[in-house]
N, CA, C and O atoms as a GROMACS GRO file, in nm:
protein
  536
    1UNK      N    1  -1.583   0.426  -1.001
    1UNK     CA    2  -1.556   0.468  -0.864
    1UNK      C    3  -1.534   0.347  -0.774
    1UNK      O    4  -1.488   0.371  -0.663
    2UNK      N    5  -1.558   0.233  -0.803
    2UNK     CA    6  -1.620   0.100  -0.676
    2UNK      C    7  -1.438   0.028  -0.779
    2UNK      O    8  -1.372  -0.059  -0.724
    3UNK      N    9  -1.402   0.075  -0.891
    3UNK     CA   10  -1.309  -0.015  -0.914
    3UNK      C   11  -1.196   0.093  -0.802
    3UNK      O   12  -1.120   0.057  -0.712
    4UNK      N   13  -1.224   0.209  -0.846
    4UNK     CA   14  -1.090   0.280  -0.692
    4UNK      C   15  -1.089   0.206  -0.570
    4UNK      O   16  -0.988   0.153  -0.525
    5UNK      N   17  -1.190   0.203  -0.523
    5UNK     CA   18  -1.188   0.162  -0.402
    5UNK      C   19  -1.138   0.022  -0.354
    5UNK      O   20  -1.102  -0.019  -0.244
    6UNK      N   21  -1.154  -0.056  -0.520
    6UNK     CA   22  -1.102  -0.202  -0.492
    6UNK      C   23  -0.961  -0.225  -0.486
    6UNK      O   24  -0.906  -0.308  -0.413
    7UNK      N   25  -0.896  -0.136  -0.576
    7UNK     CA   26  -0.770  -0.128  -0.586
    7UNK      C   27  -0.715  -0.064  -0.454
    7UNK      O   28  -0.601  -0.085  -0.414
    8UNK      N   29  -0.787  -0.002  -0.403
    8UNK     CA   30  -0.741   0.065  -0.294
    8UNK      C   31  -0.721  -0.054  -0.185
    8UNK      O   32  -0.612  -0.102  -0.152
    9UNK      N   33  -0.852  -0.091  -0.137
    9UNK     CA   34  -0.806  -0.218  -0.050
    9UNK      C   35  -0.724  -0.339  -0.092
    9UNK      O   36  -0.661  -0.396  -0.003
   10UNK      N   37  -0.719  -0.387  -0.222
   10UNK     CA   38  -0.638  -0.474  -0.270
   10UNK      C   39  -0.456  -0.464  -0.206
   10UNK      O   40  -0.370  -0.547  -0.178
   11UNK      N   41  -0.465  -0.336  -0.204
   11UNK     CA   42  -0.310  -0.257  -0.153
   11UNK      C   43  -0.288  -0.247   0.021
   11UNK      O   44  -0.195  -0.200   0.088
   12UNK      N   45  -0.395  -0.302   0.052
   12UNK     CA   46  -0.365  -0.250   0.237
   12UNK      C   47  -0.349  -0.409   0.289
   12UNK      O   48  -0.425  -0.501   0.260
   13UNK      N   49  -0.237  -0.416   0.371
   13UNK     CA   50  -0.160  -0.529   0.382
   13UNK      C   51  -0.243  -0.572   0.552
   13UNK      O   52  -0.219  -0.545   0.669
   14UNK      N   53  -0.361  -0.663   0.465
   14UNK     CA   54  -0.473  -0.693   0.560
   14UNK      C   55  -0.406  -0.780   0.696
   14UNK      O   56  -0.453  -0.769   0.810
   15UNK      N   57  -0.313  -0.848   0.668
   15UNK     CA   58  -0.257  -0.913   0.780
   15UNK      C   59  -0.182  -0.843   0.921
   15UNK      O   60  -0.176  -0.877   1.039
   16UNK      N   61  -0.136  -0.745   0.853
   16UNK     CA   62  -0.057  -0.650   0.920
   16UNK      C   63  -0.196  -0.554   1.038
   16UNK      O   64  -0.200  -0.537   1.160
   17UNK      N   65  -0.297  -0.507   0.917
   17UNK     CA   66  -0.398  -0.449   0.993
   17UNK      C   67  -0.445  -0.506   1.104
   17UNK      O   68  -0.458  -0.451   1.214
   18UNK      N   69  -0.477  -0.639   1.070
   18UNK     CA   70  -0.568  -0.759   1.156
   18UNK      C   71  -0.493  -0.776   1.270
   18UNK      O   72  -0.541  -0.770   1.383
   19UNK      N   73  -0.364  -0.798   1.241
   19UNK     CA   74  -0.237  -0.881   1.369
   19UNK      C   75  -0.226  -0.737   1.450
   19UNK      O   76  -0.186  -0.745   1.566
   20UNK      N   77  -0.261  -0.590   1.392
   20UNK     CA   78  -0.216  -0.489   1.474
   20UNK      C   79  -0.354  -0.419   1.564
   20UNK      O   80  -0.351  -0.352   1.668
   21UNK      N   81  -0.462  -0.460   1.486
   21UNK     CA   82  -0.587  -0.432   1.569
   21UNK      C   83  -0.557  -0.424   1.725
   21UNK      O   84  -0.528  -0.320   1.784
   22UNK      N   85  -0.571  -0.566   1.791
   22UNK     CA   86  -0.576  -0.559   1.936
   22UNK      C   87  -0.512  -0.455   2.006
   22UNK      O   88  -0.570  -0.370   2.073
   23UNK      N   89  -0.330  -0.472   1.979
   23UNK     CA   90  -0.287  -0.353   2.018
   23UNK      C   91  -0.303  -0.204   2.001
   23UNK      O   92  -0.286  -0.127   2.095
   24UNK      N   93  -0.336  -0.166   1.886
   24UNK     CA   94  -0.407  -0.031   1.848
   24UNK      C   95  -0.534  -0.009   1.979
   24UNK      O   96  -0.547   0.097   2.040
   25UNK      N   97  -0.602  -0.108   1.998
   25UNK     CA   98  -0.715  -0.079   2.100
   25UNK      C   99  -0.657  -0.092   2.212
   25UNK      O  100  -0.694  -0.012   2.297
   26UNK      N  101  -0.582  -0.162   2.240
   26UNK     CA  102  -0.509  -0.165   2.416
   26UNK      C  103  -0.428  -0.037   2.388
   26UNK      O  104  -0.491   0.051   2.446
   27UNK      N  105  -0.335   0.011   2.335
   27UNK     CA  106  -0.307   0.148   2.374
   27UNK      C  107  -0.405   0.256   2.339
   27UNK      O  108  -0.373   0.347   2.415
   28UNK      N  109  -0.518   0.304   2.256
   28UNK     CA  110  -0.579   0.411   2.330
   28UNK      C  111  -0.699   0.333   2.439
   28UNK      O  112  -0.791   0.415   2.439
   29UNK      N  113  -0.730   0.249   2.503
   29UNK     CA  114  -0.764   0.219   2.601
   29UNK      C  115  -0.653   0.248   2.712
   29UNK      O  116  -0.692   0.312   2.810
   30UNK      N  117  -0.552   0.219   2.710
   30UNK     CA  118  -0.437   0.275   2.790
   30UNK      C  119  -0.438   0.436   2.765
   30UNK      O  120  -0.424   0.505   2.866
   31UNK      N  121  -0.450   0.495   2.655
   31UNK     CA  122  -0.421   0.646   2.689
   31UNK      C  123  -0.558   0.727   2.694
   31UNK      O  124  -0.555   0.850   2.685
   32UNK      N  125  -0.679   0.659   2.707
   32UNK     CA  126  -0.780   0.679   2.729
   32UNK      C  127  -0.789   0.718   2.888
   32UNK      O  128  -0.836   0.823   2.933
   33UNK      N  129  -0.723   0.591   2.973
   33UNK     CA  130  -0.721   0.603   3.133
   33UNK      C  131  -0.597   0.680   3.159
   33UNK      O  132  -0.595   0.714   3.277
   34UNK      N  133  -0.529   0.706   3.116
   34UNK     CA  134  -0.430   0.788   3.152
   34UNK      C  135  -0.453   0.915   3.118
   34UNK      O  136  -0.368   0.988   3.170
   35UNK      N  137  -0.551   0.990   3.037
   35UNK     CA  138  -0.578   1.109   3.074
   35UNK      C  139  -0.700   1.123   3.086
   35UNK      O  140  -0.751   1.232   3.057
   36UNK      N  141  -0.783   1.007   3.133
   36UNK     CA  142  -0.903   1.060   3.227
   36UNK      C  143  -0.880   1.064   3.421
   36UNK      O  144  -0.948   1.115   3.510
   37UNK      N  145  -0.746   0.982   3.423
   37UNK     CA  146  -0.716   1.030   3.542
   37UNK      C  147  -0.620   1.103   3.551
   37UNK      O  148  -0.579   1.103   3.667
   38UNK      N  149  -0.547   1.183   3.470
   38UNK     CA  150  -0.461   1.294   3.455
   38UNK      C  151  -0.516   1.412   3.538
   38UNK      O  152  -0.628   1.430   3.491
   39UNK      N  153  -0.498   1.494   3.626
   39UNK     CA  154  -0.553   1.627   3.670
   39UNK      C  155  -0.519   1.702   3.604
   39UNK      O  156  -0.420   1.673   3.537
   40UNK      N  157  -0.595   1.870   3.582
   40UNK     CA  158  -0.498   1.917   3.523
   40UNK      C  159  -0.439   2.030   3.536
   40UNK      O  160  -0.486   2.117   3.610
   41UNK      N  161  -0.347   2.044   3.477
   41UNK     CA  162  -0.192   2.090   3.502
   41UNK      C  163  -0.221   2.231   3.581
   41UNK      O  164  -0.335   2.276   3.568
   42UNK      N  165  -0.131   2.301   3.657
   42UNK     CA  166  -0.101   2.404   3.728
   42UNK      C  167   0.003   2.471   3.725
   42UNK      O  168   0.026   2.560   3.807
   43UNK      N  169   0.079   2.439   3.631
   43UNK     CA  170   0.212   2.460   3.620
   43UNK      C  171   0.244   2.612   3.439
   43UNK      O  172   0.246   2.608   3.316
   44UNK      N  173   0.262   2.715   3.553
   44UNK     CA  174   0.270   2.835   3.474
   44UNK      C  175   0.391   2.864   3.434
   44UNK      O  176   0.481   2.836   3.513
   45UNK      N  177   0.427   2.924   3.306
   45UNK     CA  178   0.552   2.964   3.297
   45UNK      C  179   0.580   3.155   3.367
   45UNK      O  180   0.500   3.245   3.344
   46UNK      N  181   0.686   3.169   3.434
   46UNK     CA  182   0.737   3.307   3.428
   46UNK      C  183   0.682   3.396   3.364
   46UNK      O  184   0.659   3.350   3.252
   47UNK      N  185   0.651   3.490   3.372
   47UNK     CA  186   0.639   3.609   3.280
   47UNK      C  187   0.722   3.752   3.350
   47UNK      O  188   0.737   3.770   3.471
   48UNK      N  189   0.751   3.810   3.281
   48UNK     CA  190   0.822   3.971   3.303
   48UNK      C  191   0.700   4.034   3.370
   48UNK      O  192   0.598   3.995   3.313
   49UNK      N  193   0.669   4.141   3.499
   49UNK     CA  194   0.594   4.178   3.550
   49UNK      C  195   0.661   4.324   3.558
   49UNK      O  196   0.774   4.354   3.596
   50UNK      N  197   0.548   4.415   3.505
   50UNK     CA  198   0.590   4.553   3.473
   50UNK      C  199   0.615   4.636   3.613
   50UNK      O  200   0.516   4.628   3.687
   51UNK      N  201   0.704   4.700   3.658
   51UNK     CA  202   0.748   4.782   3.729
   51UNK      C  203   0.606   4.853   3.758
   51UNK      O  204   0.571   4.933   3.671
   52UNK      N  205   0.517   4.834   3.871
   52UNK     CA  206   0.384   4.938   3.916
   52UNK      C  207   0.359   4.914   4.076
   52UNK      O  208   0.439   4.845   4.140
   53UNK      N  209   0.282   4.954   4.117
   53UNK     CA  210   0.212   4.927   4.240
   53UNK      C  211   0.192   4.793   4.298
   53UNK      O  212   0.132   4.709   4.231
   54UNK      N  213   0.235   4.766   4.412
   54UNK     CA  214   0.211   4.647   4.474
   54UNK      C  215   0.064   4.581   4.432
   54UNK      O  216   0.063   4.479   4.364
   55UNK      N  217  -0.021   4.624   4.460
   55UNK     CA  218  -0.165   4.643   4.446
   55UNK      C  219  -0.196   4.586   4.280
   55UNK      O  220  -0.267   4.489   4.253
   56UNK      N  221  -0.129   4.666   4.188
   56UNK     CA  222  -0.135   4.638   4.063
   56UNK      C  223  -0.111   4.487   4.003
   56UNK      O  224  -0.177   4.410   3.934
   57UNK      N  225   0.032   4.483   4.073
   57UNK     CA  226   0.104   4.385   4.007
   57UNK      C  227  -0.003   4.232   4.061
   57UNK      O  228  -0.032   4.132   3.996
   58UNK      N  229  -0.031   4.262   4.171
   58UNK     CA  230  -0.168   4.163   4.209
   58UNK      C  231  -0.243   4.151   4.163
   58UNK      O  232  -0.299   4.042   4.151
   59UNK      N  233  -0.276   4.244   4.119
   59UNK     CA  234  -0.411   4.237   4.080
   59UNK      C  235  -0.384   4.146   3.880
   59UNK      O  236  -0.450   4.054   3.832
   60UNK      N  237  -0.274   4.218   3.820
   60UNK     CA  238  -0.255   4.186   3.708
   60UNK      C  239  -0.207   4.042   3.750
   60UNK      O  240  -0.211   3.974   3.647
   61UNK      N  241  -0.172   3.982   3.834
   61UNK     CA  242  -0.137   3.844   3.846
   61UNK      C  243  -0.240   3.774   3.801
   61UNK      O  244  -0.263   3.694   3.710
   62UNK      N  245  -0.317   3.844   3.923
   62UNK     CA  246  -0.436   3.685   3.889
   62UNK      C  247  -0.547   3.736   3.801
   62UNK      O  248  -0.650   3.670   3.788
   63UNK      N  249  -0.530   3.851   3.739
   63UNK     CA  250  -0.610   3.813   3.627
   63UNK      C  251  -0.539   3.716   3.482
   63UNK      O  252  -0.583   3.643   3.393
   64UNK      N  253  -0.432   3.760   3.518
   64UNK     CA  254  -0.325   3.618   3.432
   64UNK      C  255  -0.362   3.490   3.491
   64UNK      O  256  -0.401   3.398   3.420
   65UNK      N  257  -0.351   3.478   3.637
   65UNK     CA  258  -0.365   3.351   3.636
   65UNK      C  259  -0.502   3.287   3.642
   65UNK      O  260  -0.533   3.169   3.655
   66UNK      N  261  -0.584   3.409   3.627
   66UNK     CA  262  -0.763   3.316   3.616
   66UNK      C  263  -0.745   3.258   3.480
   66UNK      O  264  -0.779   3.142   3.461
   67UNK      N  265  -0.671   3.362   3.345
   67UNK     CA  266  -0.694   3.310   3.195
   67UNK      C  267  -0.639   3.218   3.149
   67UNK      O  268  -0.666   3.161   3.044
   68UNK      N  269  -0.507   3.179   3.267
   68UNK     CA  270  -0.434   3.089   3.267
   68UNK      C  271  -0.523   2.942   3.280
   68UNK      O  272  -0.539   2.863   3.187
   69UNK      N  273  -0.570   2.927   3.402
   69UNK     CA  274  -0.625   2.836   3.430
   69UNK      C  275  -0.728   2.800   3.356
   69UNK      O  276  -0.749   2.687   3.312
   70UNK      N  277  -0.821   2.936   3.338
   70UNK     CA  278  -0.922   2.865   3.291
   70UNK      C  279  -0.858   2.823   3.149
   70UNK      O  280  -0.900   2.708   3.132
   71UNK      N  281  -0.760   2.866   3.015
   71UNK     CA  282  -0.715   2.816   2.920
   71UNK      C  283  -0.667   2.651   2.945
   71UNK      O  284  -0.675   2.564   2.858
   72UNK      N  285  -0.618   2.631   3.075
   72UNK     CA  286  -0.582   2.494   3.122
   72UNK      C  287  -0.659   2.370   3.084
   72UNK      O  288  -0.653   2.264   3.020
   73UNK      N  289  -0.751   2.464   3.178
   73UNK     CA  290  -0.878   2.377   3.159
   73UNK      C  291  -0.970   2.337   3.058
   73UNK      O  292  -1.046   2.242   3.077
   74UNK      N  293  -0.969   2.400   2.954
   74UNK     CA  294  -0.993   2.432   2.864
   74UNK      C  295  -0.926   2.359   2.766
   74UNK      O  296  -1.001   2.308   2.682
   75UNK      N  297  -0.806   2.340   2.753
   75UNK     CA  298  -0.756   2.206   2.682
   75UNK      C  299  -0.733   2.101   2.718
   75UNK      O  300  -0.701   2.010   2.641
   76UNK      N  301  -0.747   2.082   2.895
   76UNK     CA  302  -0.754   1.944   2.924
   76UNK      C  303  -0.902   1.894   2.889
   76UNK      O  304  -0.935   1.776   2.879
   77UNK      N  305  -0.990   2.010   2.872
   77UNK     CA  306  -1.131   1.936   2.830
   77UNK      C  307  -1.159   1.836   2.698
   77UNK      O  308  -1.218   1.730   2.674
   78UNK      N  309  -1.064   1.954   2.620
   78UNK     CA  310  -1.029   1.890   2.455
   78UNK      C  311  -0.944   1.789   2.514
   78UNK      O  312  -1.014   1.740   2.602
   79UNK      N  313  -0.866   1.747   2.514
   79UNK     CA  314  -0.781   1.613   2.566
   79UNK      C  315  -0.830   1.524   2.638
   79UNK      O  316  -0.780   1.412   2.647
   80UNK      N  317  -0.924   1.557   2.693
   80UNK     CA  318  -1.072   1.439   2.758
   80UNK      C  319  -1.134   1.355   2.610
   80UNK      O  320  -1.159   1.240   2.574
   81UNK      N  321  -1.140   1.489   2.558
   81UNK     CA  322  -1.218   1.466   2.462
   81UNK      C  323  -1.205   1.406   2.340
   81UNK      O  324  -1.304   1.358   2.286
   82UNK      N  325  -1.071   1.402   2.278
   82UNK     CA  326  -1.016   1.378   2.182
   82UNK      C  327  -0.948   1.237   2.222
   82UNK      O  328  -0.924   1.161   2.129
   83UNK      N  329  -0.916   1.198   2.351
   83UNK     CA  330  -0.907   1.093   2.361
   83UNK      C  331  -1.004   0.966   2.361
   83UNK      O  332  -0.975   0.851   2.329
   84UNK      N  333  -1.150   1.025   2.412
   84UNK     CA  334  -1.254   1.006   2.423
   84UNK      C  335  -1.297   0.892   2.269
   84UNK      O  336  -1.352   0.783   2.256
   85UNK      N  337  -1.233   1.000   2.172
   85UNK     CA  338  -1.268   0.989   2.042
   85UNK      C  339  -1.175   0.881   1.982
   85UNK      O  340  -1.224   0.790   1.915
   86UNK      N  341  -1.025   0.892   2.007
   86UNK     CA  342  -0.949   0.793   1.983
   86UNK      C  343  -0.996   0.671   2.052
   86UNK      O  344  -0.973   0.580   1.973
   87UNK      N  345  -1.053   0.620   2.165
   87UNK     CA  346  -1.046   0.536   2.179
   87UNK      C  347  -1.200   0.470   2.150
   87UNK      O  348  -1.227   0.351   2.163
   88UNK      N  349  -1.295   0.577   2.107
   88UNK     CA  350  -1.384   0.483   2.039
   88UNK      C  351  -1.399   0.431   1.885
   88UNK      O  352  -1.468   0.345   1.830
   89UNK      N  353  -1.292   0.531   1.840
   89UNK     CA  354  -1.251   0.479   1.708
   89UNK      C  355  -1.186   0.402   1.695
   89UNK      O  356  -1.214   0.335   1.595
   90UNK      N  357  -1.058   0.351   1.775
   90UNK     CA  358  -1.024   0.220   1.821
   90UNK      C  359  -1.130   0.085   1.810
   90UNK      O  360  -1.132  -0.020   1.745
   91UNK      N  361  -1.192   0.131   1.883
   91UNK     CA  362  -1.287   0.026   1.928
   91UNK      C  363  -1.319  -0.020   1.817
   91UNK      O  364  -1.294  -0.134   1.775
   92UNK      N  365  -1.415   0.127   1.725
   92UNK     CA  366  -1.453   0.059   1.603
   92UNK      C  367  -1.375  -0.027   1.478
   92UNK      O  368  -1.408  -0.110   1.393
   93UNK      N  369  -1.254   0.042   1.517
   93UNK     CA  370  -1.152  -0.042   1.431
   93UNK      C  371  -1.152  -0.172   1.464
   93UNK      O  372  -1.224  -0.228   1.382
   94UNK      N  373  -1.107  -0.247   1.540
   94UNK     CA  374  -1.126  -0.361   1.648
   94UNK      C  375  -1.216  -0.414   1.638
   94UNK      O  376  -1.197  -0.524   1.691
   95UNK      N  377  -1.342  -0.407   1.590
   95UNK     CA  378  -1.455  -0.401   1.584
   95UNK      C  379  -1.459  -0.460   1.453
   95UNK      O  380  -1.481  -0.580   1.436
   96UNK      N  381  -1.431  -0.351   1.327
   96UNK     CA  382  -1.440  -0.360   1.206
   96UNK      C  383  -1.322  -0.457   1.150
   96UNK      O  384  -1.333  -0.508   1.039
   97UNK      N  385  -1.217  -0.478   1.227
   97UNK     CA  386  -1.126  -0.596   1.140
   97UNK      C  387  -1.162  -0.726   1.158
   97UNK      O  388  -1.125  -0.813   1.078
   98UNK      N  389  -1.244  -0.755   1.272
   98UNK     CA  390  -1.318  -0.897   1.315
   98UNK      C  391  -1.411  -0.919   1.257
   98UNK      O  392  -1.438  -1.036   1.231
   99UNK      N  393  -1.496  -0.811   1.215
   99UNK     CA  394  -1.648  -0.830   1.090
   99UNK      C  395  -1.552  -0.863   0.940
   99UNK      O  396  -1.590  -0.957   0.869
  100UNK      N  397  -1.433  -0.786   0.900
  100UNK     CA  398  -1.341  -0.825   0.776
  100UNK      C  399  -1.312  -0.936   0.781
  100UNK      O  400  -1.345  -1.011   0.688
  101UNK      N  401  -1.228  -0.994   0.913
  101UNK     CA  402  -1.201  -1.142   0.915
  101UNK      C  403  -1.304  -1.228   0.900
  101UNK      O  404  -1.281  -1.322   0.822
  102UNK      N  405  -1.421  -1.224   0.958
  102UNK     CA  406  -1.503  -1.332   0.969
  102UNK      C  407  -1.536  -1.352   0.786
  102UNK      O  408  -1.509  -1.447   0.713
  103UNK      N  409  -1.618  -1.194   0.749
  103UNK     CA  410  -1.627  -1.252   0.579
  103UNK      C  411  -1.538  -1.288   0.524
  103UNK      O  412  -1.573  -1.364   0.434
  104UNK      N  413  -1.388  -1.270   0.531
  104UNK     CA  414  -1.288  -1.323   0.440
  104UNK      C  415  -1.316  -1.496   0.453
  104UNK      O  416  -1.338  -1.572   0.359
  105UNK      N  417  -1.308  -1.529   0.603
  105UNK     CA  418  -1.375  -1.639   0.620
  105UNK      C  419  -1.496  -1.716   0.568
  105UNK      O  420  -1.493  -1.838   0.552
  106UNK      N  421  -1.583  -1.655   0.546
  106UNK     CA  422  -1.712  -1.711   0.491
  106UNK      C  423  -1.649  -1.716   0.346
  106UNK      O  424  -1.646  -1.819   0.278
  107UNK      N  425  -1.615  -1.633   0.320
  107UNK     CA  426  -1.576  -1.633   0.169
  107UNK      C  427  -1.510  -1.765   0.066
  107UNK      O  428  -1.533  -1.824  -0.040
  108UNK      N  429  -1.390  -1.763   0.210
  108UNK     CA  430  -1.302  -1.877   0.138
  108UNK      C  431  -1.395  -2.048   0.151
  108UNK      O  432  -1.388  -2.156   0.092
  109UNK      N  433  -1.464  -1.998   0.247
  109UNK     CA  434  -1.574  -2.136   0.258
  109UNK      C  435  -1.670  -2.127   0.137
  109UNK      O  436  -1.712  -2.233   0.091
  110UNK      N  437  -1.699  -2.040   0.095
  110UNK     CA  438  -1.826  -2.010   0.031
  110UNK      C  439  -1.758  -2.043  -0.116
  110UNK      O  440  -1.822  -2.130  -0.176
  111UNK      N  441  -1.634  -1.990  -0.194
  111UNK     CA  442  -1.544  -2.036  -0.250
  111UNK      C  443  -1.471  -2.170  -0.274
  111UNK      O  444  -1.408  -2.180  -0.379
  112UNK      N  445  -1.473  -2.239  -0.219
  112UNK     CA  446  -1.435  -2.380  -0.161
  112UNK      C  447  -1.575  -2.453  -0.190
  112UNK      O  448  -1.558  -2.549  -0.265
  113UNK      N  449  -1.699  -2.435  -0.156
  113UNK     CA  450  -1.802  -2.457  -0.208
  113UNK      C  451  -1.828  -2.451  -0.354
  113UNK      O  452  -1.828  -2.542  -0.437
  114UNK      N  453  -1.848  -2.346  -0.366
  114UNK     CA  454  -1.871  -2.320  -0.496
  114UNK      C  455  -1.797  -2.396  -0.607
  114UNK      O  456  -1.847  -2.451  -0.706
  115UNK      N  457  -1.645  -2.389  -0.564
  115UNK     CA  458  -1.553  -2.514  -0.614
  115UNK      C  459  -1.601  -2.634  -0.657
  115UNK      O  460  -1.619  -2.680  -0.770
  116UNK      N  461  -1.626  -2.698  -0.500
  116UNK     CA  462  -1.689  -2.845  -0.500
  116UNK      C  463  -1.831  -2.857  -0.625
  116UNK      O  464  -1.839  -2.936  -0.719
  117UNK      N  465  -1.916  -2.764  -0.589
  117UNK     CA  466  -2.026  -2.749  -0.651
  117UNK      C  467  -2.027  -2.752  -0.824
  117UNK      O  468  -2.120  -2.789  -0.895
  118UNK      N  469  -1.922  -2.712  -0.858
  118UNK     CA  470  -1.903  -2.694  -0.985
  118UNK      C  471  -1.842  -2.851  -1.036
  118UNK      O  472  -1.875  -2.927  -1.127
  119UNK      N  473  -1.760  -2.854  -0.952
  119UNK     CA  474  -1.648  -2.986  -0.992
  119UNK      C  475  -1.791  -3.116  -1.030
  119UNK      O  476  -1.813  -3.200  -1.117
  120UNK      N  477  -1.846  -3.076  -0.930
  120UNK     CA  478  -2.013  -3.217  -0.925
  120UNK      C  479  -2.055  -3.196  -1.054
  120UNK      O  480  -2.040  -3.287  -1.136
  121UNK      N  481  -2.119  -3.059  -1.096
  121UNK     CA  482  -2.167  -3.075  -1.188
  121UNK      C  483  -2.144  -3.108  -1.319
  121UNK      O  484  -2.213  -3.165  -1.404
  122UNK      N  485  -1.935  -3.023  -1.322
  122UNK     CA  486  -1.882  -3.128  -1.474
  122UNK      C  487  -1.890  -3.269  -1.466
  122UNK      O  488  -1.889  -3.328  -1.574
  123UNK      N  489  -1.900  -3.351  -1.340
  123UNK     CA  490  -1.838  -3.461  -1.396
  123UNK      C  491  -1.983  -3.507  -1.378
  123UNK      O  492  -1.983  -3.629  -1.361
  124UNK      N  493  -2.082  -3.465  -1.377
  124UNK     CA  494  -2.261  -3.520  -1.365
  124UNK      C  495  -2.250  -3.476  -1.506
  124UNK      O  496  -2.276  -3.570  -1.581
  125UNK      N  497  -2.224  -3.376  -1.562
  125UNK     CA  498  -2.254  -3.360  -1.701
  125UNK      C  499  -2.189  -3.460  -1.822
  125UNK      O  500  -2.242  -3.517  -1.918
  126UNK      N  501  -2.018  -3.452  -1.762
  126UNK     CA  502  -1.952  -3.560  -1.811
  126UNK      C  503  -2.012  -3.692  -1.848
  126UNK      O  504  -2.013  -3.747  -1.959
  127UNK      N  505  -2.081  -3.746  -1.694
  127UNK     CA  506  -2.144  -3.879  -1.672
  127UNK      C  507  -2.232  -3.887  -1.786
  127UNK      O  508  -2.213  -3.950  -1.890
  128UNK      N  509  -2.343  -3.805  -1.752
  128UNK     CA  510  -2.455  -3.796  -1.896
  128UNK      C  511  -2.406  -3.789  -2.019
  128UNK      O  512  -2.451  -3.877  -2.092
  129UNK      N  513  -2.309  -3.698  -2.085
  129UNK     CA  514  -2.259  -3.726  -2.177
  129UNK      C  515  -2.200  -3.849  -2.198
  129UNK      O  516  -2.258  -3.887  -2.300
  130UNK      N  517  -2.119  -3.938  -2.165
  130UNK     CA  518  -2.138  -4.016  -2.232
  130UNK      C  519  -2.222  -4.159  -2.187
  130UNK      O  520  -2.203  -4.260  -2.254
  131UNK      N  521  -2.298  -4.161  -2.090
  131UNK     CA  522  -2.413  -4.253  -2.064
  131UNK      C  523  -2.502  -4.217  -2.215
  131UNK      O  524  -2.537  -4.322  -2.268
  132UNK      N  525  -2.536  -4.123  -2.275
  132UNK     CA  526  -2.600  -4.080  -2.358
  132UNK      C  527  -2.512  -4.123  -2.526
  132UNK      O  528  -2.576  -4.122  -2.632
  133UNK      N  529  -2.426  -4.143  -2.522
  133UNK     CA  530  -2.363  -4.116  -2.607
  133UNK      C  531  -2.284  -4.286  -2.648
  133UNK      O  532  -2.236  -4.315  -2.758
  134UNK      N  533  -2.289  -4.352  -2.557
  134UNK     CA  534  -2.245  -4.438  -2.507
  134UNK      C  535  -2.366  -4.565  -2.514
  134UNK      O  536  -2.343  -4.675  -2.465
   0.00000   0.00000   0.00000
């Protein structure tokens, strides 16, 4: 299961992710404020209104337009909300490619070390061999 997953990230073109982070977070931070100051909408479409009583047709208005509105409202809440969500998942993204970068970083240091570290010890072993031998 842990080899899927390696192959999996082995395939995601980390540079591309990293270089696209910032902007991924500046636009839903941008569409974060743009529909938390969005009002919302009022704007009904037409409907056919059945041939009845003055009285009626009023009355059937605005019970259309209470279900109207309140449906309005009702998905601008979800659209509060869902943006809400995009832009803290943003964040975490943004978040999470700078914790990736930094270990790739430690890594190649830690690697580079380990290098050096090894290289010391063949040629300390080398040395002894033939100080010993010698």
């Amino acid at each position: 299961m842990a080899m899927d997953w390696l192959k999996v990230l082995k395939h995601v073109p980390w540079t591309e992710v990293i270089g696209n982070a910032p902007g991924v977070a500046e636009n839903a931070r941008k569409l974060w404020g743009a529909v938390a100051k969005a009002p919302a909408s009022t704007v009904h479409p037409e409907q056919d209104v059945p041939a009845a009583s003055p009285q009626e047709i009023i009355a059937e208005l605005d019970a259309r337009l209470s279900a109207a509105e309140a449906g309005v409202s009702d998905l601008h809440g979800q659209m509060r909300t869902s943006s809400e969500l995009i832009k803290a998942l943003a964040e975490q993204n943004a978040q999470l490619i700078q914790r990736i970068e930094a270990n790739r970083k430690r890594l190649v240091t830690l690697a580079v070390a380990a290098g050096v570290s090894g290289a010391v010890a063949v040629i300390a072993l080398v040395t002894a061999i033939v100080r010993t031998a010698g």
